[in-house]
Structures are given as structure tokens and as C-alpha cells.
C-alpha positions as CSV (number, residue, x, y, z in Angstrom):
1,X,18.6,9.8,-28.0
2,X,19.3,7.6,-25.6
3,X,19.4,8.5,-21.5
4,X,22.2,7.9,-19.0
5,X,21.6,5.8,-16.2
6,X,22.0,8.9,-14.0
7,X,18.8,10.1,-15.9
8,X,17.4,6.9,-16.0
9,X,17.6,6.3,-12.1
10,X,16.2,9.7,-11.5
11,X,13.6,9.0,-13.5
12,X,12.4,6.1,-11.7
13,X,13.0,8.3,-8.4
14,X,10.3,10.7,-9.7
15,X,8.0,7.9,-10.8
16,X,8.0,6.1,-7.6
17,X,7.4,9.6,-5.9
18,X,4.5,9.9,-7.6
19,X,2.7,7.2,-7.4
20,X,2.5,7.3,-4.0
21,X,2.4,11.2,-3.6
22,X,-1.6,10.6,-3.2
23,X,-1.0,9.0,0.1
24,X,-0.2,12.1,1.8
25,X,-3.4,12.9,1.7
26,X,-5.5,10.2,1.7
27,X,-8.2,9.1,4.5
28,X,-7.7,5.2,5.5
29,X,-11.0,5.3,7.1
30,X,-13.3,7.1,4.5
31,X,-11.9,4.9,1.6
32,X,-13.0,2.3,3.8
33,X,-15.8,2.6,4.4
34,X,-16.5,3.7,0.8
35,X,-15.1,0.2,-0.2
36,X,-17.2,-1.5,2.1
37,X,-19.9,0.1,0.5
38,X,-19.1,-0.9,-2.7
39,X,-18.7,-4.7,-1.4
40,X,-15.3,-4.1,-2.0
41,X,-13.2,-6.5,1.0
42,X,-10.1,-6.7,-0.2
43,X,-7.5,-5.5,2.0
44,X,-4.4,-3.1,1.4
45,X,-1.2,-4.5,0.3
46,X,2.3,-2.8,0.4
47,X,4.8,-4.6,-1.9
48,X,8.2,-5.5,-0.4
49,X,10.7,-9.0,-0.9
50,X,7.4,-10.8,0.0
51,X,4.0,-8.7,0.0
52,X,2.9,-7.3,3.4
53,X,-0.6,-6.9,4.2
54,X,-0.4,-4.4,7.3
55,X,-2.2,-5.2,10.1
56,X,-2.7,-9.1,9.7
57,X,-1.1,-11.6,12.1
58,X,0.7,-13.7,11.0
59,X,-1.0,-16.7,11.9
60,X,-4.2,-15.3,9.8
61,X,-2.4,-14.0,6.9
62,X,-3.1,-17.5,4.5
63,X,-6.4,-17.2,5.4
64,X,-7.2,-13.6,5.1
65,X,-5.5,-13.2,1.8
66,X,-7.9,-16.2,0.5
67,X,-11.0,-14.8,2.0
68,X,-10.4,-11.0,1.0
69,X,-8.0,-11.0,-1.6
70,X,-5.5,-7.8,-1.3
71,X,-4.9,-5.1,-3.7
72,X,-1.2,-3.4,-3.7
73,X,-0.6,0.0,-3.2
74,X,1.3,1.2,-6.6
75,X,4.7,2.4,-6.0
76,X,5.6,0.4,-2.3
77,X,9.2,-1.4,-2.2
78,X,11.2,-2.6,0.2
79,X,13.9,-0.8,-1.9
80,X,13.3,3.1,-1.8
81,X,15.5,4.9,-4.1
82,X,15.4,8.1,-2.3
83,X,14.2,9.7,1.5
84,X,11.0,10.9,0.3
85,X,10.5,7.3,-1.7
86,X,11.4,5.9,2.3
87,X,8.9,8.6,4.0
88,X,6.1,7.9,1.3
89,X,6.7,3.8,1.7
90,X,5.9,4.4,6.1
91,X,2.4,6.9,5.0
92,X,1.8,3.7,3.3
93,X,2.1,1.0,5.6
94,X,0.6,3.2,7.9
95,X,-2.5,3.7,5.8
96,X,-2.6,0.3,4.9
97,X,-2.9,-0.7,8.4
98,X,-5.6,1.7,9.1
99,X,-7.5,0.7,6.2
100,X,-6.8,-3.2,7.0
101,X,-8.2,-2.4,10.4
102,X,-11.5,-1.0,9.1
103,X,-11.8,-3.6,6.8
104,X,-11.5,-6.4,9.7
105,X,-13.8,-5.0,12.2
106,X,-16.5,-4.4,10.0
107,X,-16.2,-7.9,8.7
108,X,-16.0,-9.0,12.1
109,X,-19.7,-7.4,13.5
């Protein structure tokens, strides 16, 4: 059985969805921290035409992705296949940004 690309495309709706469904809840500054903990620097990344670390300037962003690395959130675009996809890609910038921020000014002290 074979799907239509009606099912197909809905499908990958409900995939995205889900992947980032865990952002509604989640706490930028106590994952953080916990990271931190666990030596863990690397900052949040949201994927898009080029990836976007939130929070970054520009004119540090060579240089922070080489000294921290980055680690994508699953399920970002810059191409949202539905509102909620669009709704769930902002919680994630958003978080990521926090999160970033956290990151920064720890490594900063």
C-alpha cells in the first residue's frame, strides 16, 4: 500500500509537530544550567536556509560556533508546514535564545 501525497504531507505535518511539541514546556534556564553542569557548552541551534544560533551577534558567530559547538533543535525550519509547525519554530528560537544567553554569561564570569 502505497500513501498519497496528501497523506504523505500530513504526515510530515504531525512529525514536525512532534518533535518540537516538548518545547512548550521546557525551561531554557534549568536545562542550562544542567548542561553547564555536565560541561556541556554547546549552544542551541534552530535550523533554517543557513543554521541560526539565537542570541549570537553576528560578528561573534564564527567564533562562538568554533569555541562551543551548537547542537540543533530537532524539527526547526525555516519552512513550517502548518500554524502550529510556525508557533512551535518562535517557542524555539525563543528558548534557544534564552538558553544561548545562559550559556554566554556563565562562560563569561
Amino acid at each position: 500500500m502505497t500513501l498519497s501525497s496528501n497523506a504523505i504531507a500530513q504526515e510530515q505535518k504531525n512529525d514536525l509537530g512532534e518533535k518540537l511539541r516538548w518545547i512548550e514546556s521546557a525551561n531554557p534556564n534549568l536545562d542550562a544550567r544542567q548542561a553547564i553542569e555536565r560541561k556541556d557548552f554547546r549552544l542551541r541551534a534552530i535550523y533554517g536556509y543557513t543554521l541560526i544560533i539565537p542570541g549570537v551577534d553576528q560578528k561573534n558567530y564564527d567564533e562562538y560556533k568554533i569555541k562551543f559547538g551548537f547542537k540543533p533543535i530537532e524539527g526547526t525550519s525555516d519552512h513550517f508546514v502548518s500554524a502550529e509547525h510556525a508557533r512551535l519554530n518562535q517557542l524555539a528560537y525563543k528558548y534557544a535564545q534564552k538558553y544561548n544567553e545562559v550559556i554566554l554569561n556563565y562562560y563569561k564570569r
